[in-house]
C-alpha positions as CSV (number, residue, x, y, z in Angstrom):
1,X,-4.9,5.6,-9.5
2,X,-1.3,4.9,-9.9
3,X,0.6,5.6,-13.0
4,X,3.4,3.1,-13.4
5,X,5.1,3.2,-17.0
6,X,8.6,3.0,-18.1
7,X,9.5,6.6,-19.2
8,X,12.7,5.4,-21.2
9,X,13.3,8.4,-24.1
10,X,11.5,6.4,-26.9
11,X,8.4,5.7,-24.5
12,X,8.1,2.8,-25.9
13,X,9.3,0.1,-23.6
14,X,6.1,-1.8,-22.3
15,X,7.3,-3.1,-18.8
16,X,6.0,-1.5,-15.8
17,X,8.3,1.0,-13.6
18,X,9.4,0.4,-10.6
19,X,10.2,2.7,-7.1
20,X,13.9,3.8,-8.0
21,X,15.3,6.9,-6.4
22,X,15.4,10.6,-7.6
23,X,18.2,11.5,-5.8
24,X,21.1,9.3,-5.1
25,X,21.0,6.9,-1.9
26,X,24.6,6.3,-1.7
27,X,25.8,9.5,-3.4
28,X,23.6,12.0,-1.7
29,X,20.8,10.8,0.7
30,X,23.4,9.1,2.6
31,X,25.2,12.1,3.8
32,X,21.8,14.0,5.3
33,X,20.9,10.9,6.8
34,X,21.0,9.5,10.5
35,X,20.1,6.2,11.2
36,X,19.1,5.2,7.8
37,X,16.6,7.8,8.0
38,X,15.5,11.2,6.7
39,X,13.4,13.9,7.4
40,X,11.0,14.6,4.0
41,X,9.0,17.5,3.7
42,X,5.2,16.7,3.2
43,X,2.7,19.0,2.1
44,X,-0.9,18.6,2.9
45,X,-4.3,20.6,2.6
46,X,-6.1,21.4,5.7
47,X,-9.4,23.2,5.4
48,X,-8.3,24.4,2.3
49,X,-4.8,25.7,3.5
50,X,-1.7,24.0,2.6
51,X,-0.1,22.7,5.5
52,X,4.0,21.6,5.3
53,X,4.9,18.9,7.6
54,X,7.9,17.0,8.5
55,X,7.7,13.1,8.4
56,X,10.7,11.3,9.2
57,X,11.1,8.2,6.8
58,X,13.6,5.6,5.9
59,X,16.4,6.2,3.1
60,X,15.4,3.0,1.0
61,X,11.6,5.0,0.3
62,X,12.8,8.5,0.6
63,X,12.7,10.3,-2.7
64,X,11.5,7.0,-4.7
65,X,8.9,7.1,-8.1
66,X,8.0,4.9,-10.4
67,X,9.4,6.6,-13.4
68,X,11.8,4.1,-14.9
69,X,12.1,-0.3,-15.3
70,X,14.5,-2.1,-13.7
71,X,16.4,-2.3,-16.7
72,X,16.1,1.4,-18.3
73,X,16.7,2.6,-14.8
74,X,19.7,0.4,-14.0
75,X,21.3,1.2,-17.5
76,X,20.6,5.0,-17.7
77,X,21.9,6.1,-14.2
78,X,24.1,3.6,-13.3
79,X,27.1,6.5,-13.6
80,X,24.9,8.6,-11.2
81,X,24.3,5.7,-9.0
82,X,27.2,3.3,-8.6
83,X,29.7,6.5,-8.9
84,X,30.9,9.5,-6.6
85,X,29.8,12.2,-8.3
86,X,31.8,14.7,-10.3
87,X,31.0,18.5,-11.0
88,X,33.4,18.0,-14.1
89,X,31.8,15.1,-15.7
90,X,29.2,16.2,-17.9
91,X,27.4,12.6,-18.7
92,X,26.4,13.0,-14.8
93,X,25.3,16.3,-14.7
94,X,23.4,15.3,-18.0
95,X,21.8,12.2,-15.9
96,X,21.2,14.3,-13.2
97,X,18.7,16.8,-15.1
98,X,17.5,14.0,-16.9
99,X,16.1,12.4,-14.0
100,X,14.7,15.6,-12.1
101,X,12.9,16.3,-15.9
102,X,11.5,12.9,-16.0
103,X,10.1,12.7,-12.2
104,X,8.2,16.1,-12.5
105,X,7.0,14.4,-15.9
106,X,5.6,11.2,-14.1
107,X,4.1,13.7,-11.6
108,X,2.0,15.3,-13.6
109,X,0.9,12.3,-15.6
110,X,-0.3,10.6,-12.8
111,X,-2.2,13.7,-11.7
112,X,-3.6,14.2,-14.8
113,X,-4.8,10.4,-14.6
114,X,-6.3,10.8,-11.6
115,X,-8.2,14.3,-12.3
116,X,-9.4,12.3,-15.6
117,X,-10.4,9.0,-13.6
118,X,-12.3,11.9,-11.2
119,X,-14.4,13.4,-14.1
120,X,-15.2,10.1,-15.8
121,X,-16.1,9.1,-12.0
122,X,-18.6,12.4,-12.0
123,X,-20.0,12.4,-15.6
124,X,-20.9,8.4,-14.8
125,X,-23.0,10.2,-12.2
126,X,-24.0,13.1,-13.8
127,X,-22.6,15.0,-11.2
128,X,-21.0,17.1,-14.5
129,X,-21.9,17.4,-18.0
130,X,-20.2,15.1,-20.0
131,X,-20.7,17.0,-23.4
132,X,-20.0,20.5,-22.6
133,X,-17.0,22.2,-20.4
134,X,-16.7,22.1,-16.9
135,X,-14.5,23.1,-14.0
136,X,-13.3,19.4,-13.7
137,X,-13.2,19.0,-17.6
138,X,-11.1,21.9,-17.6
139,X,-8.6,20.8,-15.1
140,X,-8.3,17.8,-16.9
141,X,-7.3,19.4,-20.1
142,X,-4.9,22.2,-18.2
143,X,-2.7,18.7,-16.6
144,X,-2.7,16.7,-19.9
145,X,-1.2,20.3,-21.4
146,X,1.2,20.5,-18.9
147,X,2.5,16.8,-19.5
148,X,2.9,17.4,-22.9
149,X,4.6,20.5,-22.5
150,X,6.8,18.7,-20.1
151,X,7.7,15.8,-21.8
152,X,8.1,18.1,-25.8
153,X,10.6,19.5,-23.3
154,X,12.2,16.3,-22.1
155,X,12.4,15.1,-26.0
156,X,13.5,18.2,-27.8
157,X,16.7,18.9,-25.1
158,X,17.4,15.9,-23.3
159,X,16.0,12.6,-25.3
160,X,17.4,13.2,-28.6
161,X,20.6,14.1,-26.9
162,X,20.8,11.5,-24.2
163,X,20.1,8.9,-27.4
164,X,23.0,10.3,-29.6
165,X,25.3,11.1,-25.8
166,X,25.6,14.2,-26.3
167,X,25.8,15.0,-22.8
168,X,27.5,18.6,-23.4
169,X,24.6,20.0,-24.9
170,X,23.1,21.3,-21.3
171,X,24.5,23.9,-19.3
172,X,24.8,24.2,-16.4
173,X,25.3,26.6,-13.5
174,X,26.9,25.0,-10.3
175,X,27.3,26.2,-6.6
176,X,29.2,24.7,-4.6
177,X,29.2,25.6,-0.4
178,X,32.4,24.8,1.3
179,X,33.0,24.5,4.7
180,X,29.6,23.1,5.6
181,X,28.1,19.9,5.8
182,X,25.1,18.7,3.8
183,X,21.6,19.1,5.3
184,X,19.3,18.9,2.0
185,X,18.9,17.2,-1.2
186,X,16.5,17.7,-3.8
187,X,15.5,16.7,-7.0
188,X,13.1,19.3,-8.6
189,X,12.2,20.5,-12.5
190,X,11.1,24.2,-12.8
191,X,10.4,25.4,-16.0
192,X,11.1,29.4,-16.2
193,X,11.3,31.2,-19.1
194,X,13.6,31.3,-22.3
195,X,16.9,33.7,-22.9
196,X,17.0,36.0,-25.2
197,X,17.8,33.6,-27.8
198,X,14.6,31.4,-27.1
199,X,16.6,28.7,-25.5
200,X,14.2,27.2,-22.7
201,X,15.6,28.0,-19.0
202,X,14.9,25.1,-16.7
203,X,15.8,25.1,-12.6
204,X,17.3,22.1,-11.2
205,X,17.5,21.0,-7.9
């Protein structure tokens, strides 16, 4: 099951997302590439191990989910996208986060609609209860948690903001590697902790 909405900050917009990137073709994926192509990384499970492979796949469907509408997605990033990118300019640093935050949201409401397609699936078959608790009850619940906490995240530091362009209102710590070329790009949302004055920490790749 595919989940496929627009998630513009109001989460309101009704038209269906489309495949755009999470990291920059032309500003980033373009200078790891070699022949329009990539190498991704690909985790899989294998006899109940996870397995990391290397698939090597073109630069128009590398790094690609459906997170955004053509028009939210062309209008929101479009100083990310169509620009070189500047470690001064805090509107793209802003966009940057923004983007990483809203993919590992999408990810995690598509796995929660998929975990709850499973367990309506099973309680149809009365493979589990559907009136008390069970393991894939539970793992429903513990994704659509997660979500939320995601996207109360998303809204509190980088909606409200992004609406209102404040784009100052993240900080950000940048390190930059001289003398060697790129070889990676990534666009990742880790959630880890809060400082001492409860502001929340996030890492972004």
């Amino acid at each position: 099951r595919r989940f496929n909405k627009c998630l513009d900050p109001t989460l309101h917009c009704a038209n269906s997302a489309i495949n755009a990137h999470s990291i920059q073709k032309a500003t980033a994926l373009s200078f790891i590439s070699k022949n329009n192509h990539i190498m991704e990384i690909v985790p899989r499970l294998k006899n109940g191990e996870m397995i990391i492979d290397f698939h090597q796949i073109g630069i128009n469907k590398a790094s690609t989910f459906p997170g955004f509408c053509p028009k939210h997605d062309s209008r929101l990033f479009n100083s990310i996208d169509n620009k070189p990118i500047s470690l001064d300019d805090p509107e793209q640093l802003f966009l940057l986060a923004y983007r990483a935050a809203t993919r590992e949201l999408h990810v995690l409401m598509e796995a929660f609609c998929r975990i709850q397609a499973l367990y309506e699936y099973q309680v149809s078959k009365e493979l589990v209860p559907g009136d008390s608790p069970s393991q894939s009850s539970l793992e429903a619940v513990n994704y659509s948690l997660n979500s939320w906490n995601v996207w109360r995240h998303r809204y509190k530091f980088y909606d409200l903001n992004l609406i209102d362009e404040r784009y100052n209102s993240i900080k950000h710590s940048i390190f930059t590697i001289f003398d060697c070329r790129p070889v990676i790009a990534a666009s990742s949302y880790i959630y880890i902790g809060t400082d001492s004055e409860r502001y929340p920490i996030s890492l972004i790749l």
